[in-house]
Backbone as JSON, one array per atom type, in Angstrom:
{
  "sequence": "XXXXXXXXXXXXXXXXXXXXXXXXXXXXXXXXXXXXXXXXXXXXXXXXXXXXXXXXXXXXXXXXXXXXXXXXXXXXXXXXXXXXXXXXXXXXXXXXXXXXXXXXXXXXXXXXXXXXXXXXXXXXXXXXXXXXXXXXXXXXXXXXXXXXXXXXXXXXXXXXXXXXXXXXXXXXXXXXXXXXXXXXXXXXXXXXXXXXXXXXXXXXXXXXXXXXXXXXXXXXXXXXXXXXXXXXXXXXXXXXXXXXXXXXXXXXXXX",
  "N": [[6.92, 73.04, -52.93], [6.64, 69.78, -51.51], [6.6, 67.19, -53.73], [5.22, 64.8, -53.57], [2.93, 63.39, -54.74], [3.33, 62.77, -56.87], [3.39, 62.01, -60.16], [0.45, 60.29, -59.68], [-3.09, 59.67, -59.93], [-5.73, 61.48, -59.01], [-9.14, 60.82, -58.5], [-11.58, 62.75, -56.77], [-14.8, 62.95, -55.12], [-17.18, 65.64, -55.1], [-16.54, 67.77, -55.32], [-16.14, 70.16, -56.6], [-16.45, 73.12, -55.15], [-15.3, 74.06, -51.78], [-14.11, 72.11, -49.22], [-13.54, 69.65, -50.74], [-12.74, 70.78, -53.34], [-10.59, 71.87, -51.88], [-9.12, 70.13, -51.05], [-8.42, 69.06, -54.15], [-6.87, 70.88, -54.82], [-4.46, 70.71, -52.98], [-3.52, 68.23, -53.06], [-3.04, 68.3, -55.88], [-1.04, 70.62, -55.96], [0.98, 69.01, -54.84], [1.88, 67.39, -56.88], [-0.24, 66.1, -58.29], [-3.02, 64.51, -60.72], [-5.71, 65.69, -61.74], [-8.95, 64.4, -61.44], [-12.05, 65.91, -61.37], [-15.32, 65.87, -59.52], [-18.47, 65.85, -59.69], [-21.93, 66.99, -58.86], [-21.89, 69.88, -59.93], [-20.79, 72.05, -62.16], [-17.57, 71.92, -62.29], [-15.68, 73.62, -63.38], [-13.87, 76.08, -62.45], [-12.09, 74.49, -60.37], [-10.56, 72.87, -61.68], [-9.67, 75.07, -63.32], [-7.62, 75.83, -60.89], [-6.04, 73.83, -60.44], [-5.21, 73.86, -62.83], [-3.71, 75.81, -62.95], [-1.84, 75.39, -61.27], [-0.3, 73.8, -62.76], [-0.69, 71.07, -63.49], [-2.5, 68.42, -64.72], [-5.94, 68.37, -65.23], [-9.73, 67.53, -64.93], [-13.16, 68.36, -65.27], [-15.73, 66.36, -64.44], [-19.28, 65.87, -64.65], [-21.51, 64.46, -62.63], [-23.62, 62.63, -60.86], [-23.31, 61.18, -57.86], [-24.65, 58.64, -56.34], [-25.62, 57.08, -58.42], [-25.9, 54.83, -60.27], [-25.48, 53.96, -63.01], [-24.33, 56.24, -63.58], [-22.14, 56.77, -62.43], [-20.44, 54.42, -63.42], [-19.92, 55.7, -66.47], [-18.65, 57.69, -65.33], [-16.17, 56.16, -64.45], [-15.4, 55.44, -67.07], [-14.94, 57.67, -68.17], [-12.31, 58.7, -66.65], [-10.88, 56.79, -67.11], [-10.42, 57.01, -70.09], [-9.24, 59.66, -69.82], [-6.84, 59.27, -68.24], [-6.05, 56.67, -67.67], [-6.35, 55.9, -65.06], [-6.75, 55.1, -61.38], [-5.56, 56.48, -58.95], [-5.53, 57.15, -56.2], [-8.96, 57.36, -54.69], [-11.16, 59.64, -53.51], [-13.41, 59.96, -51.85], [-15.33, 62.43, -51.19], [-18.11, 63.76, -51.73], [-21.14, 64.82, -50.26], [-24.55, 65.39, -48.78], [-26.08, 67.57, -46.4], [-28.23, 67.66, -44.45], [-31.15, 68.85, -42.27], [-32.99, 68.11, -40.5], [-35.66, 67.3, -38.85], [-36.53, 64.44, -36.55], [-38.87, 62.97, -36.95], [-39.78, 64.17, -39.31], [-38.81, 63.27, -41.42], [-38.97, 61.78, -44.48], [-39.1, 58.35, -46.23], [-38.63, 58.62, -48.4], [-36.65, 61.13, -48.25], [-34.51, 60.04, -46.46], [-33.54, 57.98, -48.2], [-32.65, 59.77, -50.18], [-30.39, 60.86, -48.72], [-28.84, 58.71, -47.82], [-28.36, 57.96, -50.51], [-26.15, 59.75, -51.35], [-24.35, 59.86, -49.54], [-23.73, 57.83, -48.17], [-24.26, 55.37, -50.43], [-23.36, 56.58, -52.34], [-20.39, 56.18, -52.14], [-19.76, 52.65, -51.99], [-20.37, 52.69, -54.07], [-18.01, 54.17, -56.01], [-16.24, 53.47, -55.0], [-16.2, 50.52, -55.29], [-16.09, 50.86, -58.03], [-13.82, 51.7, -58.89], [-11.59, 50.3, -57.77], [-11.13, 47.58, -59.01], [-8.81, 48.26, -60.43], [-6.91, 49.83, -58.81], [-6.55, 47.03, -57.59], [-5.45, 45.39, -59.85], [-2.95, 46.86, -59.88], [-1.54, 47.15, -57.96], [-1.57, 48.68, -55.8], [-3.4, 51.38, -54.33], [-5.07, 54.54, -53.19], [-7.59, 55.0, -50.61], [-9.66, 57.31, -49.61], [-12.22, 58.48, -47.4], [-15.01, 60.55, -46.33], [-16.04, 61.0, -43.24], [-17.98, 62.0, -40.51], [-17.79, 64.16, -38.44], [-19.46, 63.95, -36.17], [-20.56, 61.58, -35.82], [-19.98, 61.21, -33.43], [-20.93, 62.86, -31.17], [-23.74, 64.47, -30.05], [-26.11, 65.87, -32.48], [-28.44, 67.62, -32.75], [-31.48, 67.45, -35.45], [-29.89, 65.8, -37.23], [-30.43, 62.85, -38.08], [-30.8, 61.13, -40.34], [-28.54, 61.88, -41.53], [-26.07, 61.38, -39.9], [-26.56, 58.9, -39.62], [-25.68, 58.25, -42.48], [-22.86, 58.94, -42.19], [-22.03, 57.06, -39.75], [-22.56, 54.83, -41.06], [-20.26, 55.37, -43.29], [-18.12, 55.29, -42.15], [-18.3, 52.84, -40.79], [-17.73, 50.94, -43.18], [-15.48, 51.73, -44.15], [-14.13, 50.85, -42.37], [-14.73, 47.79, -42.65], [-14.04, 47.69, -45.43], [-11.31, 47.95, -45.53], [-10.16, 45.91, -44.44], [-10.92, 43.82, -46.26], [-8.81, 44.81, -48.7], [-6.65, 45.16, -48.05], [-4.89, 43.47, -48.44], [-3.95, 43.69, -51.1], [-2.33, 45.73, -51.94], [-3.87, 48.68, -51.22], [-4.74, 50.9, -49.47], [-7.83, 51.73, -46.93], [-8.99, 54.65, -45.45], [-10.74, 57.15, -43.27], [-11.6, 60.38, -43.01], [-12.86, 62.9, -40.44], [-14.14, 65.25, -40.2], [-15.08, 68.27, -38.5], [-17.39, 70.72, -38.26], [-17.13, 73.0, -40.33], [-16.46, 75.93, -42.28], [-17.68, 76.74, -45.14], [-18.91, 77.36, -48.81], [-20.88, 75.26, -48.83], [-22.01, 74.46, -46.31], [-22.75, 77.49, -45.35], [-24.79, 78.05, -46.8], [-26.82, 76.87, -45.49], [-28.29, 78.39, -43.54], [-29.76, 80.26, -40.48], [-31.21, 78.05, -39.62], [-29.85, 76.29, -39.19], [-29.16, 73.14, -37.13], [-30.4, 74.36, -35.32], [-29.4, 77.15, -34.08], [-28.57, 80.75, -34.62], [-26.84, 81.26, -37.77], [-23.99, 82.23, -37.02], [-23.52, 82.25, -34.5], [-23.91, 79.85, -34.07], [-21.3, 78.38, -35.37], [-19.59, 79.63, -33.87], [-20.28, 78.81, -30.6], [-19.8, 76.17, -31.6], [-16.62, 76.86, -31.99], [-16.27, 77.4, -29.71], [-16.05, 74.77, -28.25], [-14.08, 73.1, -28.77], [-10.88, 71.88, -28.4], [-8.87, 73.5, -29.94], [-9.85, 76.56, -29.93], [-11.16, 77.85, -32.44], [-12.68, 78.66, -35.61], [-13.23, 76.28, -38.05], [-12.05, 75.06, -40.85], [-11.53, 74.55, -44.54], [-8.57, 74.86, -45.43], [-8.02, 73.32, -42.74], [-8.03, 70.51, -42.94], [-6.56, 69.71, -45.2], [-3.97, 68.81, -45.02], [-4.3, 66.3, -43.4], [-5.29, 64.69, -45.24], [-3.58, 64.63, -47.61], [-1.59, 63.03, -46.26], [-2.98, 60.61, -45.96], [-3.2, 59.69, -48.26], [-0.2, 59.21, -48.79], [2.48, 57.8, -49.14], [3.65, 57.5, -46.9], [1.83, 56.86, -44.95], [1.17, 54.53, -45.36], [1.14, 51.68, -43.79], [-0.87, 52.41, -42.58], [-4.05, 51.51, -41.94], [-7.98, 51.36, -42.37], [-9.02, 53.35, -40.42], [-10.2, 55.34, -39.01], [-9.74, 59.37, -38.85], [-10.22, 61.43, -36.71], [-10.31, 65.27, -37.81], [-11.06, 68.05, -35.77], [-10.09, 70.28, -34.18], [-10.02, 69.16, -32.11], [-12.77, 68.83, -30.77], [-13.87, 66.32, -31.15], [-12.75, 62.89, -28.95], [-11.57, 60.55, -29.2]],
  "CA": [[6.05, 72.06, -52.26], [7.11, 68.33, -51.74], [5.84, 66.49, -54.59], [4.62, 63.31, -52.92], [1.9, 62.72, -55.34], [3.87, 62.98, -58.65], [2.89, 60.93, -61.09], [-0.81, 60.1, -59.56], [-4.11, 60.62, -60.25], [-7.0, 61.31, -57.88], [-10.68, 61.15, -58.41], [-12.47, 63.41, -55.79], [-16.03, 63.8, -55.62], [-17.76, 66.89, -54.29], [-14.61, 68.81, -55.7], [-16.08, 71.71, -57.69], [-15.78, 73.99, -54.23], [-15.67, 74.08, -50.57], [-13.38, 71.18, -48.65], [-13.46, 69.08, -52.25], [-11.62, 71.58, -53.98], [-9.18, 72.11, -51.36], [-9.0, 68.73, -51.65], [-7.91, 68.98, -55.15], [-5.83, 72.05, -55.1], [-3.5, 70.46, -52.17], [-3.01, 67.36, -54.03], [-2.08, 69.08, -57.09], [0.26, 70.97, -55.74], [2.31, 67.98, -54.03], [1.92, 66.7, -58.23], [-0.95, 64.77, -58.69], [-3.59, 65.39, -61.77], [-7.05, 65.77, -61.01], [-10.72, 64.63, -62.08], [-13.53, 66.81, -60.54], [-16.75, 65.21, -60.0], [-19.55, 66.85, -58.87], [-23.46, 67.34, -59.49], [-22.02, 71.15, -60.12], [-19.46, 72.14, -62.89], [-16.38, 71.91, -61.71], [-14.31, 74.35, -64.07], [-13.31, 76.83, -60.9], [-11.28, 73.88, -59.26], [-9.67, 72.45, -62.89], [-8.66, 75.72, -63.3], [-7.45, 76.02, -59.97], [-5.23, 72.68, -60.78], [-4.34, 73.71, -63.93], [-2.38, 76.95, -62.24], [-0.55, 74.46, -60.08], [0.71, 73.26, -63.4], [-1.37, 70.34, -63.36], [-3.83, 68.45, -65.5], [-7.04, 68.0, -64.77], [-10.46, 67.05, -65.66], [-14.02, 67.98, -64.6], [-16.8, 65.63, -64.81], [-20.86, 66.44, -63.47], [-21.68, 63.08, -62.31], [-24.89, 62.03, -59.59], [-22.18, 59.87, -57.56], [-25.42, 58.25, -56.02], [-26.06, 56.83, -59.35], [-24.77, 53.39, -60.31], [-24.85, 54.28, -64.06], [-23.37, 57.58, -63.8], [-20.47, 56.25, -61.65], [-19.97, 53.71, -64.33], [-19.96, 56.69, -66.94], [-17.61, 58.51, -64.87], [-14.84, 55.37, -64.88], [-14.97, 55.14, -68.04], [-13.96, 59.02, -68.69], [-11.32, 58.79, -65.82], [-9.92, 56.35, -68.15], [-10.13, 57.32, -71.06], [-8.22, 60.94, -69.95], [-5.72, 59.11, -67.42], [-5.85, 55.51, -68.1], [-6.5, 54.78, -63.95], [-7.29, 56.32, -60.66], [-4.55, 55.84, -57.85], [-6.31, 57.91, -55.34], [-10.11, 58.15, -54.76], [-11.48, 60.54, -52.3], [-15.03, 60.07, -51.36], [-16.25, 63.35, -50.21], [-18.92, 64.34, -52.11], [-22.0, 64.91, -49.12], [-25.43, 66.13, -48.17], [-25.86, 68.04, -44.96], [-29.78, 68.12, -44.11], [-31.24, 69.95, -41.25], [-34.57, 67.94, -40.31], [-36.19, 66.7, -37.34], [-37.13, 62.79, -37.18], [-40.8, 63.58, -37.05], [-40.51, 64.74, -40.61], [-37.81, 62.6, -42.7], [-39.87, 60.68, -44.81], [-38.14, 57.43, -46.37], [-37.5, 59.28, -49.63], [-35.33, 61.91, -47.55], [-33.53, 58.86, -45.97], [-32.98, 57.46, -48.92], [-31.58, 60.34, -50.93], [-29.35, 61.06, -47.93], [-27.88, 57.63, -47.84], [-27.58, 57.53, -51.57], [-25.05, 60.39, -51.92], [-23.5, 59.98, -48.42], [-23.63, 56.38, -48.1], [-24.21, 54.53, -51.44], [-21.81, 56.43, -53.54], [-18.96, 55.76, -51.16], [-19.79, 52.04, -52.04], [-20.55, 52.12, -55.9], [-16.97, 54.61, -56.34], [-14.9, 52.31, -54.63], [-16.54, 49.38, -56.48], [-15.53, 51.24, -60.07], [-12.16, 51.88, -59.26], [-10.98, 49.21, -56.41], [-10.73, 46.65, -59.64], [-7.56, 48.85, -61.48], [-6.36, 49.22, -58.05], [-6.24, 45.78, -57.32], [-4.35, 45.08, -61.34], [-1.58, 47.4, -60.35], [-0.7, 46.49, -56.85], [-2.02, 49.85, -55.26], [-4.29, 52.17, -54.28], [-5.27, 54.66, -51.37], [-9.2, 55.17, -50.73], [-10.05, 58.21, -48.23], [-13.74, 58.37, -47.23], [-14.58, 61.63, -45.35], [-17.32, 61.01, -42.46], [-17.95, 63.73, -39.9], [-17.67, 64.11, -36.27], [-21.76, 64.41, -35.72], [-20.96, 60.61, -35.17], [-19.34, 61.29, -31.71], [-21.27, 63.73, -30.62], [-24.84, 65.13, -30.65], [-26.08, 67.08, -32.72], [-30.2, 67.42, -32.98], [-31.64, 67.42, -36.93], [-29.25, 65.1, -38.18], [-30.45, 61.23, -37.59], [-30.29, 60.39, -41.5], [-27.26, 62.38, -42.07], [-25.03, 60.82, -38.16], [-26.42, 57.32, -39.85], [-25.08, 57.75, -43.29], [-21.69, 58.97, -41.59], [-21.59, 55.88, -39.11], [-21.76, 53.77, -42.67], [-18.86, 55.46, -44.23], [-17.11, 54.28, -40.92], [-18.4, 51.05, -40.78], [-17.57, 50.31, -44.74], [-14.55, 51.86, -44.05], [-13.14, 49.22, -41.64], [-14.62, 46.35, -43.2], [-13.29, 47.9, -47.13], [-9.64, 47.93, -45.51], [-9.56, 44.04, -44.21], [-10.93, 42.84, -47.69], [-8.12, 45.29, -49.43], [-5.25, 45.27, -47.44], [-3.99, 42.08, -49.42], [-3.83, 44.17, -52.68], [-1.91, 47.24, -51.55], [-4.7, 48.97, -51.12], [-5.1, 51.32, -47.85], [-9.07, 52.57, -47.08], [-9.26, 55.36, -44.32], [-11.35, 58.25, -43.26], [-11.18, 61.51, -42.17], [-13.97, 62.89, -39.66], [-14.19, 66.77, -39.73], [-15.67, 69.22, -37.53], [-18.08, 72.0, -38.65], [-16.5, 74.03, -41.65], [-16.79, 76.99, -42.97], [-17.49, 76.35, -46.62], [-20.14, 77.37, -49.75], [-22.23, 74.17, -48.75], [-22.71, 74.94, -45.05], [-23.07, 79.08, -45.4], [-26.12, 78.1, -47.61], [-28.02, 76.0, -44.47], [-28.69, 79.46, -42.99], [-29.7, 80.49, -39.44], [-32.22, 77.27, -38.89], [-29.14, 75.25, -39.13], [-28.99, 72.6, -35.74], [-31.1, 75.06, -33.91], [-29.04, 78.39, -33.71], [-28.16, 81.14, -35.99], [-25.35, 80.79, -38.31], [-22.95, 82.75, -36.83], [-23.65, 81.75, -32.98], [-23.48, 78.14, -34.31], [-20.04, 78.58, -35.31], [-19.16, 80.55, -32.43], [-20.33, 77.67, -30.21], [-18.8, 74.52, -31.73], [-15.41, 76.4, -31.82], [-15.53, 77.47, -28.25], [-15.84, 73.7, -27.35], [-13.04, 72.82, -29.4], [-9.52, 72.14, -28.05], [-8.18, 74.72, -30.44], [-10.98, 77.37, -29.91], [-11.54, 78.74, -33.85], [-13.9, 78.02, -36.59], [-12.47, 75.11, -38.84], [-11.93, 75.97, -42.36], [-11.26, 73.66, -45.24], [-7.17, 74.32, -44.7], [-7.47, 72.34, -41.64], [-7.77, 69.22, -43.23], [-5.71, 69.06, -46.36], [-2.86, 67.98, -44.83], [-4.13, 65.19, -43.36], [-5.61, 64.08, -46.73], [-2.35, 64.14, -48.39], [-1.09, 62.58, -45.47], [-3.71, 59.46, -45.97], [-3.0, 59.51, -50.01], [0.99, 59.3, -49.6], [3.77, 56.35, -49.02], [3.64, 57.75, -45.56], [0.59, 56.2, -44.02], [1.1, 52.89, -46.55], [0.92, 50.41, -43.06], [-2.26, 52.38, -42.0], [-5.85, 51.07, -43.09], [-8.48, 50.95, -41.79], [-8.43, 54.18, -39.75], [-11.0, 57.42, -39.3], [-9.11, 60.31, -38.07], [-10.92, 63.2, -36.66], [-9.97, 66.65, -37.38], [-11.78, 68.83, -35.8], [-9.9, 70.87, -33.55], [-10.17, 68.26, -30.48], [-13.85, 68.63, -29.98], [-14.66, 64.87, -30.28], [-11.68, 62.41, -28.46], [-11.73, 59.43, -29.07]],
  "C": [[6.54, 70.65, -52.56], [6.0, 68.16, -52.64], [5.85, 65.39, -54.5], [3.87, 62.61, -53.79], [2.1, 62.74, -56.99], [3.74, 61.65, -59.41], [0.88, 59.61, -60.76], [-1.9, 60.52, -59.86], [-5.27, 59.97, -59.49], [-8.51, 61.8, -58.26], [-11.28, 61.67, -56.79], [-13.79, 64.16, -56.45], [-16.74, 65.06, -54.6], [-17.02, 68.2, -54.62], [-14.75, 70.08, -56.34], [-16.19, 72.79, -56.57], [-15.81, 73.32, -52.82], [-14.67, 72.94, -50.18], [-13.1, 70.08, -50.02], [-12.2, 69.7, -53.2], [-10.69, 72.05, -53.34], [-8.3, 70.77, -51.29], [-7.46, 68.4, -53.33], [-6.66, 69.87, -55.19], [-4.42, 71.24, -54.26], [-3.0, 69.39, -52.83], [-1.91, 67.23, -55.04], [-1.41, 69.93, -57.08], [1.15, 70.33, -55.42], [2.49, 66.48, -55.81], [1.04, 65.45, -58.93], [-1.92, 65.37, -59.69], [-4.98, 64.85, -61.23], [-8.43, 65.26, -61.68], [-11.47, 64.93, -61.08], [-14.38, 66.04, -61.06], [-17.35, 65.73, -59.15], [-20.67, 67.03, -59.72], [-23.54, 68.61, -60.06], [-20.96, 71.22, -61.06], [-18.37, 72.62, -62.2], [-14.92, 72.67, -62.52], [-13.48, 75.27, -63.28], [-12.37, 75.98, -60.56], [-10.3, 73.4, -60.39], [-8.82, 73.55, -63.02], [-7.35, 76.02, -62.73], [-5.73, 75.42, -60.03], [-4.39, 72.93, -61.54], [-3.09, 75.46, -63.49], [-1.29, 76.55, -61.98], [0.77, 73.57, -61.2], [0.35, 71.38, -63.52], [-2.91, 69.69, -64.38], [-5.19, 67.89, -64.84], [-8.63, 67.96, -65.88], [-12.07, 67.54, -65.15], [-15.22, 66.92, -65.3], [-18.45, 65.42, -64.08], [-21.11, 64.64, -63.46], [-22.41, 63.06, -60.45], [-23.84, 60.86, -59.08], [-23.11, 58.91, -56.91], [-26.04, 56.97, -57.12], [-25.43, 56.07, -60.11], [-24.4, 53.55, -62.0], [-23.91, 55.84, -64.5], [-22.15, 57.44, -63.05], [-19.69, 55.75, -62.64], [-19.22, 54.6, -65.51], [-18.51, 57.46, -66.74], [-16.5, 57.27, -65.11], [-14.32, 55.28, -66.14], [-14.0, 56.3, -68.81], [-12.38, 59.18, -67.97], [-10.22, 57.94, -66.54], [-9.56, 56.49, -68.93], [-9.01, 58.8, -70.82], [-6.61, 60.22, -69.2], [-5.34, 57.87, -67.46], [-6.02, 55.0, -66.41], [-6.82, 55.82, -63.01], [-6.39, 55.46, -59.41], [-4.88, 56.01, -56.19], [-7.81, 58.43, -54.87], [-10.56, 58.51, -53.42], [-13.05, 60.73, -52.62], [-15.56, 61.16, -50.58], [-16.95, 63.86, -50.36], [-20.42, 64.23, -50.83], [-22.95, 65.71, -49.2], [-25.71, 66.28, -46.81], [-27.84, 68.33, -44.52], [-29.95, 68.82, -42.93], [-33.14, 69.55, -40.82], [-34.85, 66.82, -39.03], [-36.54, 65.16, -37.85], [-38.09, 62.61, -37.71], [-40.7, 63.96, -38.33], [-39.51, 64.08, -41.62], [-38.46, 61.33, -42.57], [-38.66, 59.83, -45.53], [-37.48, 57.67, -47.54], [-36.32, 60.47, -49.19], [-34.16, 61.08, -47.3], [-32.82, 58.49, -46.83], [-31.93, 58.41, -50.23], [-30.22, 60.92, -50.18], [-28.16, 60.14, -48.3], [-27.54, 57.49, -49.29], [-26.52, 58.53, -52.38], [-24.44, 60.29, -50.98], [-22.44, 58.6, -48.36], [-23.2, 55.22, -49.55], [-23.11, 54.99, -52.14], [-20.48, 56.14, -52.86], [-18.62, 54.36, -52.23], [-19.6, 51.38, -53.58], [-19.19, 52.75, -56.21], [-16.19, 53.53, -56.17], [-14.86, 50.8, -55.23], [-16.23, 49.32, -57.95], [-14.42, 51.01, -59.89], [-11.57, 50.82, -58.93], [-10.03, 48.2, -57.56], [-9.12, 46.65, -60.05], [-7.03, 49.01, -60.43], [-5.3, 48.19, -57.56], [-4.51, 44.95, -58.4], [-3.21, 45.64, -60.47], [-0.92, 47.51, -58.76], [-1.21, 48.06, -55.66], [-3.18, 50.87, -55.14], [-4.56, 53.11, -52.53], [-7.11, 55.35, -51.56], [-9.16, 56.28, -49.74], [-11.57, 58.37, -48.96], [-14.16, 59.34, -46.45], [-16.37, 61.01, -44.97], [-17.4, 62.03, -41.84], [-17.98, 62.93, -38.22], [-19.04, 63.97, -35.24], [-21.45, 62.98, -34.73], [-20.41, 60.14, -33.68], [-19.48, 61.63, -31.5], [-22.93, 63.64, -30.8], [-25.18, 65.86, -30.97], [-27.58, 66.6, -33.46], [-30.25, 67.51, -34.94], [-31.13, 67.09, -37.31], [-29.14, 63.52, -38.14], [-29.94, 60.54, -38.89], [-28.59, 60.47, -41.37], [-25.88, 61.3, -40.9], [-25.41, 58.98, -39.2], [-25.64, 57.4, -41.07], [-23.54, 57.99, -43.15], [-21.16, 57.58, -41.22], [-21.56, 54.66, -39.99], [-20.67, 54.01, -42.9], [-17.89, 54.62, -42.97], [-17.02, 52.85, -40.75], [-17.82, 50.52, -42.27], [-16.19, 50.81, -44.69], [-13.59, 50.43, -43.21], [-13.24, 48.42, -42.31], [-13.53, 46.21, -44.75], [-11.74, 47.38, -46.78], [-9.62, 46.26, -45.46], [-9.69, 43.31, -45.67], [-9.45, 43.77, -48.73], [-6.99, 45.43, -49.31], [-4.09, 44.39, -48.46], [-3.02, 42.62, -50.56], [-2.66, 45.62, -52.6], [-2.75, 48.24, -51.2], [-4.86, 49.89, -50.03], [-6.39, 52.01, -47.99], [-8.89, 53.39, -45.54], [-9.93, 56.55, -44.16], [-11.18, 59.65, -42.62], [-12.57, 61.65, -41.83], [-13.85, 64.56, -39.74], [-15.03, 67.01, -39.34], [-16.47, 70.41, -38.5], [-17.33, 72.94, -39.25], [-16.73, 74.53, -42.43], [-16.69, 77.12, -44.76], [-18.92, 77.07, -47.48], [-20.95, 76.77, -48.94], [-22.89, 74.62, -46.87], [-23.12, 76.45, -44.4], [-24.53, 79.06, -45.97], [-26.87, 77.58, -46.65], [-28.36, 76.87, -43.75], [-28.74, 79.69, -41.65], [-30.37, 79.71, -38.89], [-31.42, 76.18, -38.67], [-28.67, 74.83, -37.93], [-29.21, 73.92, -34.74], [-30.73, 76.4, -33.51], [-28.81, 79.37, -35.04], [-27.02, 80.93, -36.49], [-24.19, 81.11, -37.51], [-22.4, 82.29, -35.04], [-23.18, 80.38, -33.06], [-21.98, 78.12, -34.27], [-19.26, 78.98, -34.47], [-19.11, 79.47, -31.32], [-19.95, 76.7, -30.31], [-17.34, 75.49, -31.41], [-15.04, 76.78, -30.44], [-15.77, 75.97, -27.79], [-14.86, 72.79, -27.49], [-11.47, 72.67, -28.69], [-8.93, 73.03, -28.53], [-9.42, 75.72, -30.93], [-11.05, 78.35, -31.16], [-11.88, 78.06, -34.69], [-12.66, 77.22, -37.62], [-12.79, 75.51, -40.45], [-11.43, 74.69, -43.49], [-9.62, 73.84, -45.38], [-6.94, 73.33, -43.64], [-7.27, 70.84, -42.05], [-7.19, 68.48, -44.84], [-4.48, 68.02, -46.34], [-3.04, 66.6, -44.33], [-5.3, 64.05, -44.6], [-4.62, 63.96, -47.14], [-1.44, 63.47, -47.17], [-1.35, 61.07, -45.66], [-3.67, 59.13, -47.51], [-1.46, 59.17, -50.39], [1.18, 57.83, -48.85], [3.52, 56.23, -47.29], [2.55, 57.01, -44.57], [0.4, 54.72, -44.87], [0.92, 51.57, -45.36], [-0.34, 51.13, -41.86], [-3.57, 52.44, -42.77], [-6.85, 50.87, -42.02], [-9.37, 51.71, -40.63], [-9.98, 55.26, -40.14], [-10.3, 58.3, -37.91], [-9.83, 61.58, -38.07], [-10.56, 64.16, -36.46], [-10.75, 67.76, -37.22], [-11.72, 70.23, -34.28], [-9.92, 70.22, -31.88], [-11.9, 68.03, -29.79], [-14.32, 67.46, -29.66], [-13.4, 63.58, -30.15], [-12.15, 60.7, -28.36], [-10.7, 58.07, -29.09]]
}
């Protein structure tokens, strides 16, 4: 495996399974060392890492949570001394009508979707800045080009990461810095197997069935589909693009 990412190290949150930990695994195979963060223990994906020949780290951390972010920088330092790479994809996926998301729903939406985006990139951005580099990926979703009923919080705290995405790149560009997002499509993971058969209105399996027949490449999307263009948005290779959300999601939303 090209080792693109040798000698880096990437904080990803959401990382202890499902698109997170493929996350990590792909990384650390192209030589980069890992800290897991996640509200869940993350020893499954360290291990995972440490196969690849790779060190790694997990750490349980509320990324919503301005002192537990803090918390977390400080361990990321203390094991690695910096963070070259952070990957914002830690996410909640709700499943509720307008009529019933009260403002504490809203608000715990936006503060793991939305806010930690804002407080991560605020820990690290600084060490960044010191050492002339950095690449930010921010994963939003595709909801926000499309419709898709029961998800008003969730489509708004998306169309943040997008919006904070553009603006993050113009203030960071200066520094070396590149911020960009990826947008995926409906994927087959732990976190969305658990939202059952009430999930956006159909049963599980029909659901799936349905998004990928509308898909340019008609089959269910899987957390392989979008590794590559994560290590794509983390290497040398994309260094004069910022700024950017790229949606992979099989062609369903064109934009």
């Amino acid at each position: 495996m090209d080792q693109r990412h040798a000698g880096k190290i990437a904080v990803i949150s959401g990382a202890a399974r499902g698109i997170g930990q493929a996350y990590a695994t792909r990384l650390a195979s192209e030589g980069a060392d890992i800290v897991v963060t996640d509200i869940r223990p993350g020893d499954e994906t360290v291990a995972k890492v440490n196969a690849l020949g790779r060190q790694a780290i997990s750490v349980t951390c509320d990324v919503g949570d301005p002192a537990q972010v803090e918390a977390l920088g400080r361990e990321v330092e203390s094991a690695f001394g910096r963070c070259d790479i952070l990957v914002n994809n830690a996410g909640l996926i709700p499943n509720q009508h307008f009529d019933d998301v009260s403002f504490e729903d809203w608000r715990r939406i936006m503060a793991t979707n939305l806010d930690a985006v804002f407080l991560m990139s605020k820990r690290f951005v600084p060490g960044m800045k010191t050492r002339g580099f950095g690449r930010i990926i921010n994963i939003a979703s595709n909801t926000f080009g499309q419709m898709a009923p029961g998800l008003t919080h969730y489509i708004a705290s998306k169309g943040g990461v997008v919006g904070f995405t553009r603006a993050l790149a113009t203030d960071l560009g200066k520094f070396g810095i590149t911020v960009n997002a990826i947008a995926p499509g409906l994927t087959r993971t732990p976190g969305t197997l658990e939202l059952g058969d009430s999930y956006r209105g159909l049963p599980q399996e029909a659901l799936y069935a349905a998004v990928a027949a509308k898909q340019a490449i008609p089959r269910q999307q899987t957390p392989d589909d979008l590794v590559g263009t994560l290590s794509f948005l983390a290497s040398a290779d994309s260094g004069f693009m910022t700024g950017q959300t790229l949606y992979v999601d099989g062609g369903l939303v064109r934009v």
